[in-house]
C-alpha positions, -999 to 999 in steps of 0.1 A, spaced: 0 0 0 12 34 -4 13 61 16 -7 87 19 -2 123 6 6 145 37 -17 164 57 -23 203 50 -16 223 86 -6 249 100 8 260 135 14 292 151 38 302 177 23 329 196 50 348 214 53 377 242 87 396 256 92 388 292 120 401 314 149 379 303 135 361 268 105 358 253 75 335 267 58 309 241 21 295 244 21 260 246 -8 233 244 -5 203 261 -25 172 238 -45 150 258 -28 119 273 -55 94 253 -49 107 216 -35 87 192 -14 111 177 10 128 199 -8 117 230 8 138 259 28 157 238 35 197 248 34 220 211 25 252 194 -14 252 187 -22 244 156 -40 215 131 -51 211 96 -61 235 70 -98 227 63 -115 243 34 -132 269 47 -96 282 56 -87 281 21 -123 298 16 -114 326 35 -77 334 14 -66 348 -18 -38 315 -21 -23 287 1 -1 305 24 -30 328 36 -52 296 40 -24 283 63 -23 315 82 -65 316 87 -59 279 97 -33 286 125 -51 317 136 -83 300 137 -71 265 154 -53 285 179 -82 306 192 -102 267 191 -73 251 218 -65 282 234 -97 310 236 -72 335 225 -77 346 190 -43 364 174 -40 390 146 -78 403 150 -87 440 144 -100 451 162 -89 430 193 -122 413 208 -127 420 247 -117 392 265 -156 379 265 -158 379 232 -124 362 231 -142 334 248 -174 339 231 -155 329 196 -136 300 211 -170 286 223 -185 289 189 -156 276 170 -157 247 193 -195 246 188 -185 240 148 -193 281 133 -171 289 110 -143 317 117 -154 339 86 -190 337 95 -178 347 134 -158 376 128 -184 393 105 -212 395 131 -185 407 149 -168 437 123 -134 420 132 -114 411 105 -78 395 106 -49 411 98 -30 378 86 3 399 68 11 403 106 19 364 107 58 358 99 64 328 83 90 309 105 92 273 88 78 242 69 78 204 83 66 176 66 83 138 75 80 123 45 91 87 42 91 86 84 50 85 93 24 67 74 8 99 66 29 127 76 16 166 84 30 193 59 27 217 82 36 256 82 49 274 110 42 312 117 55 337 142 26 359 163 31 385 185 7 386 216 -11 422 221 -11 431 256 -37 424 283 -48 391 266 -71 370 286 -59 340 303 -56 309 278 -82 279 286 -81 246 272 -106 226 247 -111 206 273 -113 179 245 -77 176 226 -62 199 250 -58 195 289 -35 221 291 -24 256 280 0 276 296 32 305 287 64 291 292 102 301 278 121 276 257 146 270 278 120 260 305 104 235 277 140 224 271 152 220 305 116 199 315 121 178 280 156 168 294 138 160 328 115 136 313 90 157 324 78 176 291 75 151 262 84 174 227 80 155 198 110 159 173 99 190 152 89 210 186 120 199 203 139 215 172 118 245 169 119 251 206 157 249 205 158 277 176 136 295 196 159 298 224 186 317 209 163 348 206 167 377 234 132 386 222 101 388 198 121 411 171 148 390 169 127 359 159 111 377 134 142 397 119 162 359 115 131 342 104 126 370 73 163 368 70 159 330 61 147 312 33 114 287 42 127 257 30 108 223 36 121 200 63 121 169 58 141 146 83 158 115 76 175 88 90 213 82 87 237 61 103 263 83 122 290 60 138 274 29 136 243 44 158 212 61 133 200 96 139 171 118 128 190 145 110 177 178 94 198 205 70 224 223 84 211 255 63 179 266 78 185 280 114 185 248 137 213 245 161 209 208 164 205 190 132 206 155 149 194 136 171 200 98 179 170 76 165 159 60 199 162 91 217 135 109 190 98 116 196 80 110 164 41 106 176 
């Protein structure tokens, strides 16, 4: 049998400046899913059409997409003028939950989305590794002030919370945070940033090129590797020590 063609999706990192680097919003996926059960990521999913309803061509779709899976898992919806109140943040979760569509949402409301404000950060898609892999974009958000507190699905997600990457890392090297191997590599780039503009002004300064990781033998023990071109400080990682789902 062949495998199937990869999975449209899109992720957002949502990011605020704290005092010493910036903080990242995390979701934590439930324990009993069969995909990445447990696993600590950016919010995000697929691109279903009516994202690619709502945009002029397939990068916008991806951005409505992360926006609007974001504001499902989370309650806080990003890159919205003008901002919703924080009632109406939660008023719009609920409904997207509830199965409204983002589009019809936002024009009740006169909010529209200003989605040039998302900074395209990178492209994963494991071909060859997962039966069915995720081609998934990742975009950079900055979070306005005064947002409300993030609140779980309460379905896929148990958790949501603001964290710093080294704080992700450190917990990952615990045991305590399981990242799958995409995160884990994001979240390391992530780290190297002082704050929001600096993650923005190297990801712009980059080409997107896809990622697709592969397996090589490196002194007799295989590793998940990644190019050495596109940002990431570590571009291996031993096979058996790798989080794939």
């Amino acid at each position: 049998m062949k495998d199937e063609a990869p999975i449209a999706a899109a992720t957002l990192i949502v990011m605020r400046d704290g005092p010493t680097a910036p903080e990242l919003l995390m979701v934590e996926r439930a324990a009993g899913l069969r995909f990445a059960g447990g696993a600590v990521a950016f919010p995000g999913g697929r691109i279903e059409p009516v994202d690619y309803a709502s945009a002029n061509h397939s990068l916008d779709s991806a951005k409505v997409a992360a926006i609007r899976e974001t504001a499902e898992e989370t309650g806080i919806l990003i890159a919205a003028e003008p901002r919703p109140c924080e009632q109406a943040m939660f008023e719009i979760g609920v409904e997207l939950r509830a199965g409204r569509s983002l589009s019809a949402i936002l024009a009740e409301r006169n909010v529209r989305l200003a989605i040039a404000t998302l900074v395209p950060f990178a492209r994963w898609c494991p071909v060859g590794l997962e039966k069915r892999p995720f081609d998934t974009h990742f975009f950079l958000a900055s979070a306005p002030e005064a947002l409300p507190l993030p609140i779980a699905d309460g379905s896929e997600i148990s958790r949501v919370f603001w964290t710093s990457a080294k704080a992700l890392l450190d917990g990952a090297d615990q045991g305590t945070t399981k990242l799958m191997f995409p995160t884990r590599r994001n979240v390391e780039r992530l780290a190297h940033f002082g704050n929001i503009a600096e993650a923005c002004e190297d990801a712009a300064q980059r080409p997107i090129g896809m990622v697709s990781p592969w397996i090589e033998d490196r002194g007799g023990i295989p590793h998940l590797c990644i190019p050495e071109n596109l940002g990431y400080p570590v571009t291996a990682e031993p096979l058996d020590k790798a989080i794939l789902g």
